[in-house]
N, C-alpha and C positions, 0 to 999 in steps of 0.2 A: 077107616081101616088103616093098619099099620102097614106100607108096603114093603115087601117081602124082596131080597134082591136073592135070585137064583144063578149068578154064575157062581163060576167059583172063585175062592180068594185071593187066588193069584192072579185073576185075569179085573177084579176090581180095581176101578180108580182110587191110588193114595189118597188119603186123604190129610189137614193141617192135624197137628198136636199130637200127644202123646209121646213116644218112646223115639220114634222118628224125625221129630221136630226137634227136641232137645238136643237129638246128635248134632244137627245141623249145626245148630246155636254153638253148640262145643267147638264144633269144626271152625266154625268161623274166627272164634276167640280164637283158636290157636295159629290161624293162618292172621291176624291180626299181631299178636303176639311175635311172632314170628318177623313179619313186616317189620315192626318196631324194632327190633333186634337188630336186624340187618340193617337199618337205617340209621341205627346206634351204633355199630360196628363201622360202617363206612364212614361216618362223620369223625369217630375216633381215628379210624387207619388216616385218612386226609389229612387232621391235627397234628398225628405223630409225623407225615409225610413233610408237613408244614415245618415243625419243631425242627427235623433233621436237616430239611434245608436252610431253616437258618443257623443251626450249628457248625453245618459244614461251610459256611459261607463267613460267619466269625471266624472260625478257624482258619481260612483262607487271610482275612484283612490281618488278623494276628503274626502267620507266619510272614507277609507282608508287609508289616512293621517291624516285626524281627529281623530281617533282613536290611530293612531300609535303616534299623539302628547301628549292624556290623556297619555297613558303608558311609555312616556320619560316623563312627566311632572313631576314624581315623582324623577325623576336623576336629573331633571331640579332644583328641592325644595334641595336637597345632596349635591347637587354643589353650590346653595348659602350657606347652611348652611356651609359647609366645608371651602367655602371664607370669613365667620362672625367671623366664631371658628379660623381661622390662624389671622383675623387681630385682633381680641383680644389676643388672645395668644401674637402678635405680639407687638400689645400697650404692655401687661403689661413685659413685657421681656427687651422693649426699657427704660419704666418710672422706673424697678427699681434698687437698689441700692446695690452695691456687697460692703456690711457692715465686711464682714471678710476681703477684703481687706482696706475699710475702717481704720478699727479701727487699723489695724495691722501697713498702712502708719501713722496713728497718735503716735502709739508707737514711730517711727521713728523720724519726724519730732517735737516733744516736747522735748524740750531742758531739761538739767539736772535744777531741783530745781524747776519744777512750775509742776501738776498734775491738772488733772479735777476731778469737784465736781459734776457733772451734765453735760448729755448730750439727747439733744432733736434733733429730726429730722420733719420736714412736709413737706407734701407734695408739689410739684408744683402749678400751679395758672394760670389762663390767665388772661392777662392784655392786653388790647386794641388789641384783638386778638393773642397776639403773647403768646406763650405757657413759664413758668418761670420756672426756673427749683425749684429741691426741697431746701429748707434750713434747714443748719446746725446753731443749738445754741448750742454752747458751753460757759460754766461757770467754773472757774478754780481759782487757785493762783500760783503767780509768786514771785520771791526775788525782784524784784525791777521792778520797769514802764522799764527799758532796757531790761528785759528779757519779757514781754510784747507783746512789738514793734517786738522783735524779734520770737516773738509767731505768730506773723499776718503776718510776711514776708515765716516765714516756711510754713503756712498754706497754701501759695499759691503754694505749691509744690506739694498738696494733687492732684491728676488724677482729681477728678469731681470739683476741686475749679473753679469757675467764677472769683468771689469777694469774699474779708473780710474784712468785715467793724467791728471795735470797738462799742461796743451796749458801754459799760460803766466801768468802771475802779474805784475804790476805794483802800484806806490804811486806816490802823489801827492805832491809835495812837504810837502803841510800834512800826510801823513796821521797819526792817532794813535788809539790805543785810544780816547779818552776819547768820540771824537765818537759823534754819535750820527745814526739813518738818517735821510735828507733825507723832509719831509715826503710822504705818499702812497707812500713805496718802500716794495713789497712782492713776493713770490715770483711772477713775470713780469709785472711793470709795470717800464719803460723811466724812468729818472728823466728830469729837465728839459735833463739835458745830454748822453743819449743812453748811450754806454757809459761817460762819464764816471763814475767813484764815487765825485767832491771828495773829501775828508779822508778816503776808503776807501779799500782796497787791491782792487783787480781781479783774476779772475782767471778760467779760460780752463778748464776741465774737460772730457776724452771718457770716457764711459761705457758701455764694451763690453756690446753686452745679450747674451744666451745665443740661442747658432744654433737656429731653427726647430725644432721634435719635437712630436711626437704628446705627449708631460707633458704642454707646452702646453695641450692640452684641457680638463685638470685642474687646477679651483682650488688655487693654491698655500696657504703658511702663511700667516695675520695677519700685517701690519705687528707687529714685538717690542713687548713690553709698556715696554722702558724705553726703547723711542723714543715711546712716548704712543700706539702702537696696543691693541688688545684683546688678552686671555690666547689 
């Protein structure tokens, strides 16, 4: 026999499947769905939480080095200035001219009977880039055009001599070997007559010095022992 349930249907026990069961199923997917979302939402807010703190925190080290660059910037301005000051220092040490040894190798190298009446020096020059060194003029009298020539050959014994070139050469009417230097003439004293040389022969010498260098810094050789300097 089929048995027969006589309450009624609200007071029956539910039972699995059908129309009621399927809701369930739904319900659950969506409380599942749901889950997932928030659990995908929270991992992303945290991320982004993460992201911001390390932006704000670059930005920290950044403005932090910005500043620490203003306050080296003035060591920064020290240090060029300190590298401007050595290379002028540097230039003017290399361009110029040790005139006590100078003049001391001219005492030397000027043969007996001829003195200078004048002496000039200028500075260097660039020419077609290349830097020229300084020039010596020298003006003087000599016994004869042989002692002269051998004025120009001595000069190139001088330490800063390049070149010497003859600018010009003159005699007196009376001049002769024989005479002899007018009283007080010596190696730049001006006689009584000015460039006049009386019974000397005049003469007119440029003396190319060597262009600017760092050698420069460094003491050269002795004046030669057979111009009357030291070994």
């Amino acid at each position: 026999m089929r048995p027969v349930n006589l309450l009624p249907a609200r007071y029956r026990p539910r039972t699995g499947g059908g129309a009621d069961s399927k809701t369930a199923h739904i319900t659950l997917g969506a409380l599942a769905l749901l889950v997932l979302a928030v659990f995908g939402y929270v991992m992303t807010s945290n991320q982004v939480s993460s992201r911001n703190s390390e932006i704000a925190e670059v930005r920290q080290q950044i403005a932090a080095a910005q500043a620490q660059a203003v306050t080296l910037k003035d060591y920064g301005d020290f240090a060029g200035i300190k590298q401007a000051r050595l290379a002028a220092v540097t230039s003017l040490a290399t361009a110029r001219v040790d005139w006590e040894r100078l003049f001391r190798e001219l005492a030397h190298v000027l043969p007996e009977r001829v003195w200078l009446i004048s002496f000039d020096g200028q500075a260097g020059a660039a020419d077609a880039g290349a830097e020229l060194g300084p020039t010596l003029a020298l003006s003087g009298c000599a016994a004869s055009h042989e002692q002269i020539a051998d004025v120009m050959v001595r000069l190139r014994e001088l330490h800063v001599a390049e070149e010497v070139e003859l600018a010009e050469t003159a005699a007196s009417e009376d001049s002769g070997d024989s005479a002899a230097p007018p009283a007080g003439a010596s190696a730049g004293v001006e006689t009584s007559g000015g460039t006049d040389c009386g019974p000397y022969y005049s003469f007119d010498v440029n003396v190319l010095m060597n262009a600017p260098s760092e050698a420069g810094l460094t003491p050269g050789p002795a004046v030669p022992a057979r111009l009357g300097g030291g070994s």
